[in-house]
N, CA, C and O atoms as a Maestro MAE file, in Angstrom:
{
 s_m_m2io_version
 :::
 2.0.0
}

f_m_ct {
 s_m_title
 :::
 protein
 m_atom[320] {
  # First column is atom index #
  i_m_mmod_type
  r_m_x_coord
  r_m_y_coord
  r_m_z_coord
  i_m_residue_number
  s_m_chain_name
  s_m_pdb_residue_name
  s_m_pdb_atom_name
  i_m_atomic_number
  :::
  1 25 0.827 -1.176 0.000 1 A "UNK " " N  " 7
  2 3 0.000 0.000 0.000 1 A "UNK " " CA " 6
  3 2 0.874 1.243 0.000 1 A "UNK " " C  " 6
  4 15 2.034 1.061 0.370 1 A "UNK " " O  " 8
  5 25 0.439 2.754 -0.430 2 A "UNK " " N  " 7
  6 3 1.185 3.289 -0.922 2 A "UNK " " CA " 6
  7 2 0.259 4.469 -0.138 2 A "UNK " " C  " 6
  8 15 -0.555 5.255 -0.623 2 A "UNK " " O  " 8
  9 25 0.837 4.230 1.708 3 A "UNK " " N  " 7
  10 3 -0.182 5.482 2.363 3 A "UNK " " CA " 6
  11 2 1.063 6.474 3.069 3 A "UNK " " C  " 6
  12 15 1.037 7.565 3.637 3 A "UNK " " O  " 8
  13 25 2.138 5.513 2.726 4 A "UNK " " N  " 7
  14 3 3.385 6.336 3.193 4 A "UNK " " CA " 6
  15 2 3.128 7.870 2.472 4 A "UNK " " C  " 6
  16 15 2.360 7.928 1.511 4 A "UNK " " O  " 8
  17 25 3.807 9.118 2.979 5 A "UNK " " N  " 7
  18 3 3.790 9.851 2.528 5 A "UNK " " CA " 6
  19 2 5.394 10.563 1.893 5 A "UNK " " C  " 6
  20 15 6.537 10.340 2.291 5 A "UNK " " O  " 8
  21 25 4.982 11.334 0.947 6 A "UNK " " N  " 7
  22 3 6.221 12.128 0.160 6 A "UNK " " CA " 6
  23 2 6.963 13.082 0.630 6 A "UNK " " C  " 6
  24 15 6.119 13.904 0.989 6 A "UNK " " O  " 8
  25 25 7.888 13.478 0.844 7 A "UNK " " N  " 7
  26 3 7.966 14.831 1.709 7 A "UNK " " CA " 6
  27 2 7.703 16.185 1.173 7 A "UNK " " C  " 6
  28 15 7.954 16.477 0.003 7 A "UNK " " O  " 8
  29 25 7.235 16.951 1.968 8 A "UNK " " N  " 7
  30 3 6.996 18.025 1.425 8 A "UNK " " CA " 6
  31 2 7.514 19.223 1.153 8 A "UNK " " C  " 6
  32 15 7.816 20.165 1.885 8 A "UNK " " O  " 8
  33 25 7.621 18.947 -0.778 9 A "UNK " " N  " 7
  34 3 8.550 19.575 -1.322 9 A "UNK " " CA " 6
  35 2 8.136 21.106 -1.693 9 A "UNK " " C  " 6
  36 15 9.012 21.821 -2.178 9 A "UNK " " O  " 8
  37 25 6.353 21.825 -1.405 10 A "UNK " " N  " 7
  38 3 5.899 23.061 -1.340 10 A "UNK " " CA " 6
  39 2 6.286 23.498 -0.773 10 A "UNK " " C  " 6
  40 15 5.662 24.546 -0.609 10 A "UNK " " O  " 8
  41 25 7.198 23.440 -0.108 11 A "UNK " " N  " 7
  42 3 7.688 24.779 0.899 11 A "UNK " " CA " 6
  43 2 9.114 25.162 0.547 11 A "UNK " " C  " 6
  44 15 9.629 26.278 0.475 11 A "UNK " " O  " 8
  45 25 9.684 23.802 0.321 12 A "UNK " " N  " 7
  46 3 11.684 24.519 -0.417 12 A "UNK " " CA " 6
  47 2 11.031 25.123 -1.389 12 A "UNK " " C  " 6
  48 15 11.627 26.148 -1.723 12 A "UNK " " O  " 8
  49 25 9.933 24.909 -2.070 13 A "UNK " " N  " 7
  50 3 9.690 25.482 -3.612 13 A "UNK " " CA " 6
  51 2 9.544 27.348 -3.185 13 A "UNK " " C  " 6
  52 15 10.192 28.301 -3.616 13 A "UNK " " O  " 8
  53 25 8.597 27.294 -2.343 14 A "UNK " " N  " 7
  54 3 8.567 28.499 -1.602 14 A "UNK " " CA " 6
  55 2 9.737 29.413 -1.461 14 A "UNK " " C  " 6
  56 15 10.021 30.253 -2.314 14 A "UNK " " O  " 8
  57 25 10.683 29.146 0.092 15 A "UNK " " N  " 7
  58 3 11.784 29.242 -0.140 15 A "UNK " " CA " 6
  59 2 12.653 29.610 -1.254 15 A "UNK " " C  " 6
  60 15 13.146 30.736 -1.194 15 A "UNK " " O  " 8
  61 25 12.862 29.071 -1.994 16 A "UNK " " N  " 7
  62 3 13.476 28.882 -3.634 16 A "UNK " " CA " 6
  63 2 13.031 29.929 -4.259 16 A "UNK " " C  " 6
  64 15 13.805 30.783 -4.690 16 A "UNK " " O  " 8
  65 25 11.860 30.001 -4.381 17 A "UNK " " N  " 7
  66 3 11.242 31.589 -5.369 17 A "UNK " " CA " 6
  67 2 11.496 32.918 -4.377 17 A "UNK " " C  " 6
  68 15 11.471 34.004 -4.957 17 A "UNK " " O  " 8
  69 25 11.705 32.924 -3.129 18 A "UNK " " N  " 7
  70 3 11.360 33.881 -2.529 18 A "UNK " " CA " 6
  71 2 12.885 34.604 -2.750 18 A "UNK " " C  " 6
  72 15 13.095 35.762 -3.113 18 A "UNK " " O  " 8
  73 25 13.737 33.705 -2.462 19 A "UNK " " N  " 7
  74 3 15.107 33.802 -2.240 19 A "UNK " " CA " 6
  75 2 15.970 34.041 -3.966 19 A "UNK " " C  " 6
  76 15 17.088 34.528 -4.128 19 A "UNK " " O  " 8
  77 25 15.356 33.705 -4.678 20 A "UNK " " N  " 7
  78 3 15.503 34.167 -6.139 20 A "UNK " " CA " 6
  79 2 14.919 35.454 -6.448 20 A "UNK " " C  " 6
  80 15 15.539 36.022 -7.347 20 A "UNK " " O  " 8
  81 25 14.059 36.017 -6.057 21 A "UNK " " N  " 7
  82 3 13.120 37.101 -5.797 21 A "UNK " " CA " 6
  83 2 13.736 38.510 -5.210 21 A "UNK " " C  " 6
  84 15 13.691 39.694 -5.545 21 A "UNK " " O  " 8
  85 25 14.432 37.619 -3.985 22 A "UNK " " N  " 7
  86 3 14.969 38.461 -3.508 22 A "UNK " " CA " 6
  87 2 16.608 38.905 -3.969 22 A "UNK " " C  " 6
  88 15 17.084 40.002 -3.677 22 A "UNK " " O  " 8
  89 25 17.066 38.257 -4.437 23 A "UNK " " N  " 7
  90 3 18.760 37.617 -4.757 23 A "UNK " " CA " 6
  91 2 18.482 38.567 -6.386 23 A "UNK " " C  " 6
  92 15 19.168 39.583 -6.495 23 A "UNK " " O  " 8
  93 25 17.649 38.276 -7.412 24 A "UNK " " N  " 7
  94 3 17.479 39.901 -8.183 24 A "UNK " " CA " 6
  95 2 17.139 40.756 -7.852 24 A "UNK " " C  " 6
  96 15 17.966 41.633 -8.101 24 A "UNK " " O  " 8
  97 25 16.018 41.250 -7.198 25 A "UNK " " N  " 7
  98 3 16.175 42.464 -6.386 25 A "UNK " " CA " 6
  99 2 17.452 43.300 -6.359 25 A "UNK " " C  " 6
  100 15 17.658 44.392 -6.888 25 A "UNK " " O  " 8
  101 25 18.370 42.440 -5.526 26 A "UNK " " N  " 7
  102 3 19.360 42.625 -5.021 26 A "UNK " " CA " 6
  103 2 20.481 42.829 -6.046 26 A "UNK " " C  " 6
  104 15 21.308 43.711 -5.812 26 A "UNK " " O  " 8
  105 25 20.569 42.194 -7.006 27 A "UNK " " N  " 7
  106 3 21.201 41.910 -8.131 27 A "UNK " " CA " 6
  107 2 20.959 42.945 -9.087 27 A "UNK " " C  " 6
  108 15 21.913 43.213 -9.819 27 A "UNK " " O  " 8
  109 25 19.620 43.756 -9.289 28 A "UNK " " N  " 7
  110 3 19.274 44.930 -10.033 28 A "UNK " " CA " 6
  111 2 19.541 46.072 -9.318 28 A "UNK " " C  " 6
  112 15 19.645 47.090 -10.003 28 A "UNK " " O  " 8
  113 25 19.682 46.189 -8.123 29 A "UNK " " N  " 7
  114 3 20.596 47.348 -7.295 29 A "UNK " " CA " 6
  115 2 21.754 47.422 -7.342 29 A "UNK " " C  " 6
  116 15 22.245 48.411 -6.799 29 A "UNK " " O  " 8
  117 25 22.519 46.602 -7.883 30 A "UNK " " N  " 7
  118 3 24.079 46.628 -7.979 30 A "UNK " " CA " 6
  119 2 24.603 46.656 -9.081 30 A "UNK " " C  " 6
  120 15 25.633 47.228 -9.441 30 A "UNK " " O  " 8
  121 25 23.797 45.947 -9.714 31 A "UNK " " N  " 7
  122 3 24.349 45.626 -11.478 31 A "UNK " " CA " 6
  123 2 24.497 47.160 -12.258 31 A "UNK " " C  " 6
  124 15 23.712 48.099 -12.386 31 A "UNK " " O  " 8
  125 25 25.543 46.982 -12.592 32 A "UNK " " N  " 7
  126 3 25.940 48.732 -12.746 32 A "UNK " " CA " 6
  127 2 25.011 48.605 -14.413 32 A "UNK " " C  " 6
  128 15 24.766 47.678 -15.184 32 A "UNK " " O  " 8
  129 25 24.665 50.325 -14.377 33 A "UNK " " N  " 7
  130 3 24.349 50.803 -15.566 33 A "UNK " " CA " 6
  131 2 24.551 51.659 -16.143 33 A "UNK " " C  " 6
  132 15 24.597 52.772 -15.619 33 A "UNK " " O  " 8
  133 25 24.732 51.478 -17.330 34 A "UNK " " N  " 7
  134 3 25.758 52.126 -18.287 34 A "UNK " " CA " 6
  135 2 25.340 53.189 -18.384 34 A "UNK " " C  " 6
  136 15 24.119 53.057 -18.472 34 A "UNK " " O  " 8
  137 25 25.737 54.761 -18.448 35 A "UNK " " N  " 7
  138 3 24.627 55.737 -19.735 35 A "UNK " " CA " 6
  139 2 25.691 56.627 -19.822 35 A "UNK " " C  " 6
  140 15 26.134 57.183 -18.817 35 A "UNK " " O  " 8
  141 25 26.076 56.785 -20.780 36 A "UNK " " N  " 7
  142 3 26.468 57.240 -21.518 36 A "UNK " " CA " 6
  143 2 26.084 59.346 -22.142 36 A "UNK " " C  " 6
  144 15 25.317 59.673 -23.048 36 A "UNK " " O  " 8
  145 25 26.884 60.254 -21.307 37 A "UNK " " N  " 7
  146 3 26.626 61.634 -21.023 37 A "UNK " " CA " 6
  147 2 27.255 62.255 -22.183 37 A "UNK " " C  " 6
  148 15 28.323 61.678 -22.388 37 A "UNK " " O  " 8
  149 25 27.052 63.165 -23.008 38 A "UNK " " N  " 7
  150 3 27.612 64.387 -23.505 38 A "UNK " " CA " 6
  151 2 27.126 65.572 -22.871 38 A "UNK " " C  " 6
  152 15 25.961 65.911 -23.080 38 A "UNK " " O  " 8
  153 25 27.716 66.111 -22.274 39 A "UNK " " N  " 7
  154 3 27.439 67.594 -21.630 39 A "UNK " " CA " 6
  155 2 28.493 68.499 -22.838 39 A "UNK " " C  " 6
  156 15 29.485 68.230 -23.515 39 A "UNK " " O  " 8
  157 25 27.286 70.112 -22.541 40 A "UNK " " N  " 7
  158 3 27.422 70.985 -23.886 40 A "UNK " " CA " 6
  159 2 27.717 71.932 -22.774 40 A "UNK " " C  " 6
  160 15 27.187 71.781 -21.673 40 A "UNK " " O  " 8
  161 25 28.848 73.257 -23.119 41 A "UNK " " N  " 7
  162 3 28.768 74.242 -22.094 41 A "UNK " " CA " 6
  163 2 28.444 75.590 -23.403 41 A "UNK " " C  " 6
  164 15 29.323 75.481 -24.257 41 A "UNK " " O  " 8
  165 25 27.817 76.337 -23.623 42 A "UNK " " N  " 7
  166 3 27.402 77.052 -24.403 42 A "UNK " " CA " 6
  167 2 28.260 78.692 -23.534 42 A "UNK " " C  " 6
  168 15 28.278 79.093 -22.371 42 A "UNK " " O  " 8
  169 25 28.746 79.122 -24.602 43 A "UNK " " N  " 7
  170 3 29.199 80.971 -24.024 43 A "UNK " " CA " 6
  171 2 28.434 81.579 -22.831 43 A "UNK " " C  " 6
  172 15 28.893 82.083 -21.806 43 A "UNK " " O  " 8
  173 25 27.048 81.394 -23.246 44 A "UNK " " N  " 7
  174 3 25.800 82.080 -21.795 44 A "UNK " " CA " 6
  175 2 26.293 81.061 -21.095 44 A "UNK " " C  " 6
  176 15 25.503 80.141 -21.308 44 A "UNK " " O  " 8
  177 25 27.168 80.667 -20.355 45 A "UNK " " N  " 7
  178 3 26.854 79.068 -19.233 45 A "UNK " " CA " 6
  179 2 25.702 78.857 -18.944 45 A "UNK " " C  " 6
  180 15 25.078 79.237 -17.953 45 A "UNK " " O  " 8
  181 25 25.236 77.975 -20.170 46 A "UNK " " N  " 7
  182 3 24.222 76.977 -20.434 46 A "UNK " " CA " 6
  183 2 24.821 75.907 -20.084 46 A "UNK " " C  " 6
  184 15 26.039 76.006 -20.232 46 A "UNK " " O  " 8
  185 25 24.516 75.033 -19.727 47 A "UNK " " N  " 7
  186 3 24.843 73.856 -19.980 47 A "UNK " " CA " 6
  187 2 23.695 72.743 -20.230 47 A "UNK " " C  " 6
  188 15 22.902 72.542 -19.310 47 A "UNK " " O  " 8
  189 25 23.551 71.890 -21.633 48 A "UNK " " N  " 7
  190 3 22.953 70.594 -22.199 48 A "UNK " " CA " 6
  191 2 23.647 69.326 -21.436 48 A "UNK " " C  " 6
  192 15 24.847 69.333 -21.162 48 A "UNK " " O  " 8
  193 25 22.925 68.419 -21.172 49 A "UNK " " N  " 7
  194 3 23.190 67.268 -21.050 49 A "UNK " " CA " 6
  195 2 22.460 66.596 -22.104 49 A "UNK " " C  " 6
  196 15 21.390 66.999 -22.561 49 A "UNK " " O  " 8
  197 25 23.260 65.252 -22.580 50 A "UNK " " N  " 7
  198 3 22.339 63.914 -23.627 50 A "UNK " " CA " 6
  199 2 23.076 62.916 -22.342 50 A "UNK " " C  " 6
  200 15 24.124 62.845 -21.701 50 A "UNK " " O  " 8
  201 25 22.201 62.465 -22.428 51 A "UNK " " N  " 7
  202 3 22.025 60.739 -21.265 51 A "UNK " " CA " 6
  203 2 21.475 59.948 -22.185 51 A "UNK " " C  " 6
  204 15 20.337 60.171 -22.598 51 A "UNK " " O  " 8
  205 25 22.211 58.928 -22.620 52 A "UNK " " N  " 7
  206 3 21.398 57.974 -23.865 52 A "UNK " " CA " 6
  207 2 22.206 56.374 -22.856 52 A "UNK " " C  " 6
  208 15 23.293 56.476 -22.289 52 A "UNK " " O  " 8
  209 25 21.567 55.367 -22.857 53 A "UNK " " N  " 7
  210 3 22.292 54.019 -22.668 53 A "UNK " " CA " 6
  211 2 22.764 53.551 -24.048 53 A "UNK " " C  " 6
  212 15 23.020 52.347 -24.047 53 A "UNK " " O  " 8
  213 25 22.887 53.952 -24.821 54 A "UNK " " N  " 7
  214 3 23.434 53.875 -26.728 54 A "UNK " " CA " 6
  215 2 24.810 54.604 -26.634 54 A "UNK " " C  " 6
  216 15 24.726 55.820 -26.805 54 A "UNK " " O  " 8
  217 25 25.789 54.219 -26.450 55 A "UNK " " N  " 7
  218 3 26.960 54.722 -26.777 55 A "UNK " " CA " 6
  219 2 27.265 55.144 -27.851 55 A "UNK " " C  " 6
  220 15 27.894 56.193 -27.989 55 A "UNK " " O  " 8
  221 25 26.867 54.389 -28.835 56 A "UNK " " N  " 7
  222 3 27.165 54.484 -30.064 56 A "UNK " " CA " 6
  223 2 26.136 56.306 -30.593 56 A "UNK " " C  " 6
  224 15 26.556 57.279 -31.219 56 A "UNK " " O  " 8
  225 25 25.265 56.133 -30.200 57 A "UNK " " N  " 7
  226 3 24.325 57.206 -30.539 57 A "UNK " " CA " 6
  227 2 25.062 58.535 -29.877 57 A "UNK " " C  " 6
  228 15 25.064 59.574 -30.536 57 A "UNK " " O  " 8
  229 25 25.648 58.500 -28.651 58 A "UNK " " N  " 7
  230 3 26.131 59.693 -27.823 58 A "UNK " " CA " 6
  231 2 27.471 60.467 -28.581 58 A "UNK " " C  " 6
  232 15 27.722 61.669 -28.675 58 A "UNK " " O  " 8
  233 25 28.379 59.010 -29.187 59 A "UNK " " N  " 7
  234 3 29.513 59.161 -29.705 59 A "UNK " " CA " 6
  235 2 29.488 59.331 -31.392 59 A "UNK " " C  " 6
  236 15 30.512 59.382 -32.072 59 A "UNK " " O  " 8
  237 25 28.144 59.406 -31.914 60 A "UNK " " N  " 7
  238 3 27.875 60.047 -33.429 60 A "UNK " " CA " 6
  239 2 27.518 61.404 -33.280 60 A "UNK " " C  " 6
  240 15 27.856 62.288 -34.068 60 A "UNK " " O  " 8
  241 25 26.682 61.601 -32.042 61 A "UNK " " N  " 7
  242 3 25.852 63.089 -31.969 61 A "UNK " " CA " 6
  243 2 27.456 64.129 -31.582 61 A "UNK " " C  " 6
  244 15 27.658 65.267 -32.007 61 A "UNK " " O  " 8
  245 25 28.128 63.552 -30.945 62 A "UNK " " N  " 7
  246 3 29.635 64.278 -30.342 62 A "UNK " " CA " 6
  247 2 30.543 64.457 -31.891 62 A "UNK " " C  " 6
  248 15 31.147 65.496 -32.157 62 A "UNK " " O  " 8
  249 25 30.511 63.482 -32.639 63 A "UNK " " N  " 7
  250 3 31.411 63.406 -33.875 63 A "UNK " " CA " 6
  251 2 30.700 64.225 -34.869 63 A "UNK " " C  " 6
  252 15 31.306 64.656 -35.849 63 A "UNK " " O  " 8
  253 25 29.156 64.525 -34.633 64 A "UNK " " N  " 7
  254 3 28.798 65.582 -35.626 64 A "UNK " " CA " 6
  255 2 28.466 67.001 -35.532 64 A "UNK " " C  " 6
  256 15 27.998 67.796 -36.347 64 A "UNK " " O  " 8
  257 25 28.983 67.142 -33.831 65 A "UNK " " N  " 7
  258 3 28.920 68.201 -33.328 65 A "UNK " " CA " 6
  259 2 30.508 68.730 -33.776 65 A "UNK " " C  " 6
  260 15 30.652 69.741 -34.463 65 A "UNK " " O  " 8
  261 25 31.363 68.125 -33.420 66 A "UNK " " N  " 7
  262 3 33.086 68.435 -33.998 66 A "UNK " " CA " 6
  263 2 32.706 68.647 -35.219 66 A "UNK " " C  " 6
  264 15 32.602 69.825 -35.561 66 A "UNK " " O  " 8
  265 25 32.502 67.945 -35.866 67 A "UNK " " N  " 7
  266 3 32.036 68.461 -37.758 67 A "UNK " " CA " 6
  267 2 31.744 69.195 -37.852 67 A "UNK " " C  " 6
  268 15 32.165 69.721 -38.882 67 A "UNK " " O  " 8
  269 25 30.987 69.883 -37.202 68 A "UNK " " N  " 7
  270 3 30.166 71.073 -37.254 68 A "UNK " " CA " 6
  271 2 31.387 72.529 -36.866 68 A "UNK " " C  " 6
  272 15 31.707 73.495 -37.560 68 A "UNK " " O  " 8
  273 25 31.651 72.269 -35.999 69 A "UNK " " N  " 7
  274 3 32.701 72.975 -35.769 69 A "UNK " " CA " 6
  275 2 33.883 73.629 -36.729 69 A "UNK " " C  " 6
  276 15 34.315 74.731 -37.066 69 A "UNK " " O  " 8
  277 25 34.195 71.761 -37.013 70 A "UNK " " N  " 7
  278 3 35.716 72.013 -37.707 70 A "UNK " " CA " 6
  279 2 34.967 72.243 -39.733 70 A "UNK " " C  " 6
  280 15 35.661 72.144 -40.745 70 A "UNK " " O  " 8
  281 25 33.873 72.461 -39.700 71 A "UNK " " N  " 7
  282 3 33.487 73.120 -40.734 71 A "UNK " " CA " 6
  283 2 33.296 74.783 -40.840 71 A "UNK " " C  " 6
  284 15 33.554 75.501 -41.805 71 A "UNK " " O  " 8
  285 25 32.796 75.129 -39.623 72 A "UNK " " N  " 7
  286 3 32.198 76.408 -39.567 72 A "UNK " " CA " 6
  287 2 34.157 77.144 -39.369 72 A "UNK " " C  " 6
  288 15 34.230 78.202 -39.994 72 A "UNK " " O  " 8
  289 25 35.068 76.893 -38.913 73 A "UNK " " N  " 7
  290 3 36.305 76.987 -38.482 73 A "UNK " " CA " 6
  291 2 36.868 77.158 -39.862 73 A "UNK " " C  " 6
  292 15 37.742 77.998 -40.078 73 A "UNK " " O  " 8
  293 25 36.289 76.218 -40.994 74 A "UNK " " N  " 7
  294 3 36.934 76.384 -42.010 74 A "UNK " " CA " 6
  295 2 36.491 77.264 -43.334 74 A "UNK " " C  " 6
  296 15 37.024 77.141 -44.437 74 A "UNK " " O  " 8
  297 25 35.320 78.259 -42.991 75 A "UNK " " N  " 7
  298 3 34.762 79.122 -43.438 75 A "UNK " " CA " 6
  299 2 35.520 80.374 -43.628 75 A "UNK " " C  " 6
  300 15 36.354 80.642 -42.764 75 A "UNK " " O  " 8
  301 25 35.326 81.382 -44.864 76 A "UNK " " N  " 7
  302 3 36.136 82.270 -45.121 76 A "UNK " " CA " 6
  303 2 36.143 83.051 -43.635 76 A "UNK " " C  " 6
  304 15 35.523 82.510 -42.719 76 A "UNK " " O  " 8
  305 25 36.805 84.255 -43.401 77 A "UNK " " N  " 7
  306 3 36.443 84.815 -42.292 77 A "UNK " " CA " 6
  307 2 35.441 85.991 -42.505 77 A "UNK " " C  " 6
  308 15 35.053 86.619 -41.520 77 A "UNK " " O  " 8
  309 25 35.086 86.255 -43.534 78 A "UNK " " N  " 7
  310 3 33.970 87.153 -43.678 78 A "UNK " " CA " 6
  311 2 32.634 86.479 -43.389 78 A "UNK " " C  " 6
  312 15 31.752 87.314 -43.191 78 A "UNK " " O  " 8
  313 25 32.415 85.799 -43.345 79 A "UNK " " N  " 7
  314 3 31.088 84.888 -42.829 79 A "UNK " " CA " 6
  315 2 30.937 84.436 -41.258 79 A "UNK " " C  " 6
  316 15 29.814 84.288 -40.776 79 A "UNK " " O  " 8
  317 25 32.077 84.233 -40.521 80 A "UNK " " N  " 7
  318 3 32.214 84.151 -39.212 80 A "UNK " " CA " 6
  319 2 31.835 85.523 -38.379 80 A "UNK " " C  " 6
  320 15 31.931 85.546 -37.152 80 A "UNK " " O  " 8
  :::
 }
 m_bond[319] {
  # First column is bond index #
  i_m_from
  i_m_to
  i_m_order
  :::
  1 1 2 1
  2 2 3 1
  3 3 4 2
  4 3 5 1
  5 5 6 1
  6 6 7 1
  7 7 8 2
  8 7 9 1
  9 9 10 1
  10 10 11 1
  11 11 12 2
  12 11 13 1
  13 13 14 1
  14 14 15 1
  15 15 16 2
  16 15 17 1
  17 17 18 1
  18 18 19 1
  19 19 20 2
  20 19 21 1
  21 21 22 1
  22 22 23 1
  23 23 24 2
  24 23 25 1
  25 25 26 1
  26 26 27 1
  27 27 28 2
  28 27 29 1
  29 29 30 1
  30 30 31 1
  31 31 32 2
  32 31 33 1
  33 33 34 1
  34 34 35 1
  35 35 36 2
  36 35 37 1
  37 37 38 1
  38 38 39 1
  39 39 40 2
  40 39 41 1
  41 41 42 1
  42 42 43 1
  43 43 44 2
  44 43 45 1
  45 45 46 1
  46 46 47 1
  47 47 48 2
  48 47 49 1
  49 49 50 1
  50 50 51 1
  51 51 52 2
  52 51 53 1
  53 53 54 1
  54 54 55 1
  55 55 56 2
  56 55 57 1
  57 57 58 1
  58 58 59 1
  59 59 60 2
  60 59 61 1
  61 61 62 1
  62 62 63 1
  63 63 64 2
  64 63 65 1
  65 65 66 1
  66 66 67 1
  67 67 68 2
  68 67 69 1
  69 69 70 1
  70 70 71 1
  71 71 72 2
  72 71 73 1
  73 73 74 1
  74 74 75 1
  75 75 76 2
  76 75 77 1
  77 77 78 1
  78 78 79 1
  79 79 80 2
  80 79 81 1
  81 81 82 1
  82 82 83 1
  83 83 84 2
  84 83 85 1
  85 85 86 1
  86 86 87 1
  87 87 88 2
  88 87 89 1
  89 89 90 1
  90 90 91 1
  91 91 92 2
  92 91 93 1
  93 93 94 1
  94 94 95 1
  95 95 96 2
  96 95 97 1
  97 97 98 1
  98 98 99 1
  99 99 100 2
  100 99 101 1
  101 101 102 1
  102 102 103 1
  103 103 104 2
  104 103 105 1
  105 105 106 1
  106 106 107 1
  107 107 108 2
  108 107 109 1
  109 109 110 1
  110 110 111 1
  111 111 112 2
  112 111 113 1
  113 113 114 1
  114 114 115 1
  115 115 116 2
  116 115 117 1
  117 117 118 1
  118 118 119 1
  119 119 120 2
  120 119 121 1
  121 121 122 1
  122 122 123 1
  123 123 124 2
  124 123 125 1
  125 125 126 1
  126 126 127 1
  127 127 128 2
  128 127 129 1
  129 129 130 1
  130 130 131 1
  131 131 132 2
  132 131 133 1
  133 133 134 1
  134 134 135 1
  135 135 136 2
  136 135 137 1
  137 137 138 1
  138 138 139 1
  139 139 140 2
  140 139 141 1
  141 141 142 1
  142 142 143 1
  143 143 144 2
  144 143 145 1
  145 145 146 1
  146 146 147 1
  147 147 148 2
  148 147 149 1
  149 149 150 1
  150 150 151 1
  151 151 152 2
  152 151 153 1
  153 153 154 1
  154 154 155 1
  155 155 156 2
  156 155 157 1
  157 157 158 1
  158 158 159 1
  159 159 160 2
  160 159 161 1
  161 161 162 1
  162 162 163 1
  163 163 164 2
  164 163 165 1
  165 165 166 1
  166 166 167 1
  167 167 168 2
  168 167 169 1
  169 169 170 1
  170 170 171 1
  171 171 172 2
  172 171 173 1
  173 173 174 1
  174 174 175 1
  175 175 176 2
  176 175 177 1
  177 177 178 1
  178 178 179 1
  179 179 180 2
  180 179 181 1
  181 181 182 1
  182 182 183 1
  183 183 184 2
  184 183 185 1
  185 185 186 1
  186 186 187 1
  187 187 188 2
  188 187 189 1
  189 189 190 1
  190 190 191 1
  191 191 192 2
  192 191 193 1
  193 193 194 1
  194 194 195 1
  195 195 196 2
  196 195 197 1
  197 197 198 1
  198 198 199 1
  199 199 200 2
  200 199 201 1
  201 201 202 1
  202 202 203 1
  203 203 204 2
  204 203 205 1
  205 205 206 1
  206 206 207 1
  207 207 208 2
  208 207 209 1
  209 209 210 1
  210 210 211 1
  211 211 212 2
  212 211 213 1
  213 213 214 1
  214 214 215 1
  215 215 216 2
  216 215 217 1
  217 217 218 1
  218 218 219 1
  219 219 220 2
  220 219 221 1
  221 221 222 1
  222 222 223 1
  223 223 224 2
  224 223 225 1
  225 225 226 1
  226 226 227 1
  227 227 228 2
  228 227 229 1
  229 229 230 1
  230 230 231 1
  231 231 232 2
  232 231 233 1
  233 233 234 1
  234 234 235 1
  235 235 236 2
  236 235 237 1
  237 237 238 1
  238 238 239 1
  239 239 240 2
  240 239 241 1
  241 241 242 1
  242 242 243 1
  243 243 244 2
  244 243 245 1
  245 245 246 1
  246 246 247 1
  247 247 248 2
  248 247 249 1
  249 249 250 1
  250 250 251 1
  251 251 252 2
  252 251 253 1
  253 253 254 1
  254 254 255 1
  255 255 256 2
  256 255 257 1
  257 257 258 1
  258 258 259 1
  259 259 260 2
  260 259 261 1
  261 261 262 1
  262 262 263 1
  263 263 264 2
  264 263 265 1
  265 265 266 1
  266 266 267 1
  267 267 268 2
  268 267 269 1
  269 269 270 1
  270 270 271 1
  271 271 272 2
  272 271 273 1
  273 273 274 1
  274 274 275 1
  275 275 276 2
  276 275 277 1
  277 277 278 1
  278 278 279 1
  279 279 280 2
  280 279 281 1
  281 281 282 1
  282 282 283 1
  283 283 284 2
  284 283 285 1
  285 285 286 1
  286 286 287 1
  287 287 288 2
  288 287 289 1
  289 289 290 1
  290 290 291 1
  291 291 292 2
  292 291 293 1
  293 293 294 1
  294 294 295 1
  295 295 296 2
  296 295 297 1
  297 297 298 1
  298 298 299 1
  299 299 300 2
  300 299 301 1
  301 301 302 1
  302 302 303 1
  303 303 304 2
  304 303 305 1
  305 305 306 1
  306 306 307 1
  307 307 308 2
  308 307 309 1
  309 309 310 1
  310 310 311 1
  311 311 312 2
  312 311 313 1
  313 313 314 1
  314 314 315 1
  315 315 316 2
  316 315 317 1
  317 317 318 1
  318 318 319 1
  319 319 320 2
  :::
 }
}
């Protein structure tokens, strides 16, 4: 007869989720995150910030801001 019983494995299961639950939690408070800043200082001290987690996006908008520059730099000087 088969009145023996199983042990009861609902409660490590318990345990187990709670402690995984908690262990990311924990794991999303630490786990560093990236973002990626260009700060702008403008003549009026203005200052822009871009905060993007896209590096790639922060470091095109910066490379077409220099372009911009080293174009306007290369303008006759009657137009400056």
């Amino acid at each position: 007869m088969l009145h023996g019983t199983l042990p009861d494995l609902g409660f490590s299961l318990v345990e187990l989720g709670a402690a995984t639950i908690l262990l990311a939690f924990i794991l999303q408070l630490i786990w560093p995150r990236w973002a990626f800043t260009l700060m702008l200082k403008t003549s009026r001290r203005e200052v822009k910030v871009l905060t993007s987690r896209k590096g790639k996006f922060v470091f095109d908008v910066k490379q077409a801001i220099e372009g911009a520059f080293i174009v306007r730099a290369q303008l006759p000087s009657q137009l400056n």
